[in-house]
N, C-alpha and C positions, 0 to 999 in steps of 0.2 A: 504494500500500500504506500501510494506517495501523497501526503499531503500539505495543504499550501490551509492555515487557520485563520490567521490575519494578514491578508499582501499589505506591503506597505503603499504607503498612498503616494501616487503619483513616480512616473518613472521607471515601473520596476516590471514591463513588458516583458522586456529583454532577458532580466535574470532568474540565470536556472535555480533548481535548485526550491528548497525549502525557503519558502518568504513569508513573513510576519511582519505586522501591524506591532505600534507597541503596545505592550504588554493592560495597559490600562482600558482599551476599549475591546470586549468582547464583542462577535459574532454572533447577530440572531439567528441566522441560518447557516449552516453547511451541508452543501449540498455536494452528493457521492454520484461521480461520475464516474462509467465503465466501458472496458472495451474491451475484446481479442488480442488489440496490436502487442507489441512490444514496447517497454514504458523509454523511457530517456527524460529529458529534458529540456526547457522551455526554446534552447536552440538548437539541439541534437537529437538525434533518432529520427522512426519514422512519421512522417512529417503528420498522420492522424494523431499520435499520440499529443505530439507537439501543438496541435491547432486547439485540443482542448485546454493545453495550460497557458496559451495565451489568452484563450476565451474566459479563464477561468479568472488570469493577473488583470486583463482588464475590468470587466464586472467588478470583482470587489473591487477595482482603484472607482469605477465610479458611484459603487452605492457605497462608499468610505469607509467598506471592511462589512457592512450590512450582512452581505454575504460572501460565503468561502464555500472553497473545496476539496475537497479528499478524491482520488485518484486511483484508480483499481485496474490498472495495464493486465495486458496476458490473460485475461480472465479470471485474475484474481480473487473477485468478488464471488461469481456467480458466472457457470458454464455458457459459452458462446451465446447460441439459439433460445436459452432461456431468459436474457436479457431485454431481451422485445415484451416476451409476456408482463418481467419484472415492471417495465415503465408502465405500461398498459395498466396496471392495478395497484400503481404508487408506492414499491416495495421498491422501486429504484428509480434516482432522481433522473439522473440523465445516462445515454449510453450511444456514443460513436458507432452507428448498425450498419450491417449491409443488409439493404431492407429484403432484400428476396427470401433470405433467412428465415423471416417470417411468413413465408409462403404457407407454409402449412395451419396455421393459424389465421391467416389470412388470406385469401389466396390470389386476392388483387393486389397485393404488393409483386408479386413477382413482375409485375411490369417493368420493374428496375432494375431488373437484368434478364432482358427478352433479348434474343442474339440473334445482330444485326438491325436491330430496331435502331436505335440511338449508334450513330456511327464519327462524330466529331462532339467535340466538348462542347462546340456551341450550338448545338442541338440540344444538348442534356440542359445544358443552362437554362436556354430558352424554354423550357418544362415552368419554370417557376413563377414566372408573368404570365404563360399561355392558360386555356384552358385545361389542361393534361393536370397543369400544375394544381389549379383551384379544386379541383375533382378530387386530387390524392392527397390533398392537406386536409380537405371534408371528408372523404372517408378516414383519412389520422384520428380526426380529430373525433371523431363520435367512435372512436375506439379507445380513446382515452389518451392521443399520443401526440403531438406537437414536434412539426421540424424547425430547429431554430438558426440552423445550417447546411444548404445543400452543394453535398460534394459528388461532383463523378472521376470513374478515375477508369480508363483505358487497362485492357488487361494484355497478356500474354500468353503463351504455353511454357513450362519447364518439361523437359523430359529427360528419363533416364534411359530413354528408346531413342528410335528413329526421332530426327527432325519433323514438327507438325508446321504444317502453312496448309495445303489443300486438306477435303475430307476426306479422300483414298488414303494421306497417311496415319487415319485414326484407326484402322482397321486391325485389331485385335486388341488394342492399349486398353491395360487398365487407368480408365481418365478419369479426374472428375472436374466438372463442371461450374457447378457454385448455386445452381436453383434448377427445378424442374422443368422448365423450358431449357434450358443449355443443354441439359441432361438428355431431353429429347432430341437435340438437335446431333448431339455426341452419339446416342445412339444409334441414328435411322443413317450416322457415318459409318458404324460401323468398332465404333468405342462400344468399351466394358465400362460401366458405370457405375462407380465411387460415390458414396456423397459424404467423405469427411470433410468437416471446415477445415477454411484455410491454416487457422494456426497447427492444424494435425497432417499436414501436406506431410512437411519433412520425415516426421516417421513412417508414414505410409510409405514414401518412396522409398526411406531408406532401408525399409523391412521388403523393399520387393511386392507390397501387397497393391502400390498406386505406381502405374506407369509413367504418369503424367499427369499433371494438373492445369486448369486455368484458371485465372487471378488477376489479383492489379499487378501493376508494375511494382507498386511501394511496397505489398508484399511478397511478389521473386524474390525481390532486395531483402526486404525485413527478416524474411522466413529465411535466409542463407542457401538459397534453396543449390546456389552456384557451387557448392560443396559435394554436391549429390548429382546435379544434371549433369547429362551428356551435350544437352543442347539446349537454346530457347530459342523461341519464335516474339519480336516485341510486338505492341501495340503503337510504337511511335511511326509508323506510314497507314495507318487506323487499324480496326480490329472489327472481330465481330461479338467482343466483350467489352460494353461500358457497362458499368456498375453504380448506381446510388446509392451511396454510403453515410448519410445524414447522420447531423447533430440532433439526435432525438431529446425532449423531454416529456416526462411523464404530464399531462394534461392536470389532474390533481393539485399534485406538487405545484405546479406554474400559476394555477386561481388560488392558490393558498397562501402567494405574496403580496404584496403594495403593487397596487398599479405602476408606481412608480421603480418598481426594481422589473415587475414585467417588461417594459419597456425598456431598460439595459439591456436586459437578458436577450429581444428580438432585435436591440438595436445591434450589439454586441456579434448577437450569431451569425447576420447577415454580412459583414463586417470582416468576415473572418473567409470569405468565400472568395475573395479574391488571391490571399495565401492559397488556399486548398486548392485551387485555379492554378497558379504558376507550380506550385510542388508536387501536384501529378503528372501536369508537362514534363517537368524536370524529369521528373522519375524513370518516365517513358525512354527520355533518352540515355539517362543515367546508366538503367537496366541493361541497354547493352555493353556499355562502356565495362561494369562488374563486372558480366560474366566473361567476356571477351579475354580479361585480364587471369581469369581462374580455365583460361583454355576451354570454355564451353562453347563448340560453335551457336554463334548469332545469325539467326533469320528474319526476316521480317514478313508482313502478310502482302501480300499485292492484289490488285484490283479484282483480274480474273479467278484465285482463292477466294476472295471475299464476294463475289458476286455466287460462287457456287453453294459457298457455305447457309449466303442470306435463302438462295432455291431451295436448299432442305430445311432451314429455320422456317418458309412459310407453309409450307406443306405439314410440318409437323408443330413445335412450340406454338405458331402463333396460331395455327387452327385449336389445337388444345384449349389454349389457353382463351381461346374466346367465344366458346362454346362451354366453359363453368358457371358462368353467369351472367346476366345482363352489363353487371358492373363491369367485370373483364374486356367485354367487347365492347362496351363505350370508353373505357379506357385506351385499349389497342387502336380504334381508330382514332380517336385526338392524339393519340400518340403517332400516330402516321402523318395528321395531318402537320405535326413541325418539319419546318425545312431543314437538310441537313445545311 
């Protein structure tokens, strides 16, 4: 557990590390954020872990220590996929998700990692002013759950097999995907279908039991995954995995403040999307640079791969997926209708 009880006021964005308020003005709130990633530091690590401890130094510098936070990396707190249900029923404040995770639970979230849907960042972006976006913040929200930050982040393959770029080279890999539409689309390529989270990549692969995974870039890198792969494929000439990954809070918890700290909280979160903007770019390109360095051949996807992959993603995930309910299919098409 890392935690930050009182930031001190003003100036203190920047620094890592354990930061306190002095000693004389106590904290009415502290509020427990969580995630999967790997933890670090307010300038080091993976740059998710990092966006919530700056989210975290700002807020309290402007409600003047009002509220703080406590930090629960790696899964510390509470198991991956159960931290969606946690916010949902006010057992847990906030939690940096990859929302598809919640597919089972929900099943209109897995629109946020539908493969080949969303295929540039400023397509995903564009979700949050358009319609697509107003729809998935109303269905959050009468589930009990509030996004306060929206991140997408371009993914990759690692493999300890063959090089993946087209579907013919999924054909026998134990893959996994990251939600049930990927999954399907992995399949109908000809992939053996996995579904450990990402933080349990690296021993799957390195037990032999996971072929191959796809992921963000931030976690190829995070997860060390260049240790074990024979190869990756980047997402930095595009991909047919982009992923929303929001700063969720529990709905509860958020009508339970001062209006006045509500509104840090959504000024704050939004605020934060422009970091999360340039550090999955980065990532994108970073990712080849690591492995390249640890002897892993680098591939990248190209246009006629990606046109193949999105022909089996419509025939399979997105028909699935929009034939569960009416919500799914009014979802999928506003979600077609953004431009890439």
């Amino acid at each position: 557990m890392f935690t930050t009880r009182r930031l001190v006021l003003g100036g203190l964005l920047a620094a890592p590390g354990i930061l306190r308020a002095p000693a004389a003005r106590a904290a009415s709130k502290t509020l427990k954020i969580s995630h999967q990633f790997p933890g670090g530091t307010i300038e080091q690590g993976d740059f998710r872990d990092r966006l919530t401890r700056r989210f975290a130094a700002e807020v309290t510098r402007r409600t003047n220590g009002d509220l703080a936070f406590e930090f629960y990396p790696g899964s510390s707190l509470m198991k991956t996929v159960a931290q969606f249900s946690a916010v949902r029923r006010g057992a847990l404040d906030m939690s940096l998700y990859p929302l598809a995770y919640a597919g089972g639970e929900v099943p209109e979230v897995n629109i946020g990692l539908m493969p080949g849907l969303v295929t540039t960042y400023a397509q995903g972006m564009a979700w949050k002013t358009g319609e697509i976006g107003r729809q998935l913040v109303d269905l959050l929200d009468k589930r009990g759950v509030k996004i306060l930050t929206w991140i997408w982040q371009a993914g990759g393959i690692a493999s300890r097999a063959g090089t993946v770029v087209a579907p013919d080279d999924t054909k026998g890999l134990k893959i996994r995907g990251g939600s049930r539409e990927m999954d399907l689309m992995l399949k109908a390529a000809g992939g053996i279908i996995s579904s450990v989270p990402s933080d349990e990549i690296y021993a799957a692969m390195q037990t032999g039991s996971l072929d191959a995974a796809v992921t963000s870039s931030t976690s190829l890198i995070s997860f060390r995954l260049q240790e074990i792969a024979k190869s990756v494929t980047t997402g930095r000439q595009g991909s047919f995995w982009f992923m929303l990954e929001p700063l969720l809070m529990s709905k509860a918890i958020f009508e339970a403040l001062t209006p006045d700290q509500q509104k840090v909280l959504v000024e704050v979160g939004a605020e934060q999307e422009a970091f999360a903007l340039a550090a999955a770019k980065q990532d994108d390109e970073d990712l080849a640079t690591i492995y390249a360095k640890a002897n892993v051949k680098v591939a990248d996807f190209n246009a006629d791969a990606l046109a193949k992959w999105r022909a089996i993603a419509e025939e399979t995930a997105w028909k699935d997926y929009a034939v569960r309910n009416a919500a799914c299919a009014g979802l999928l098409k506003l979600a077609l209708a953004v431009p890439a």
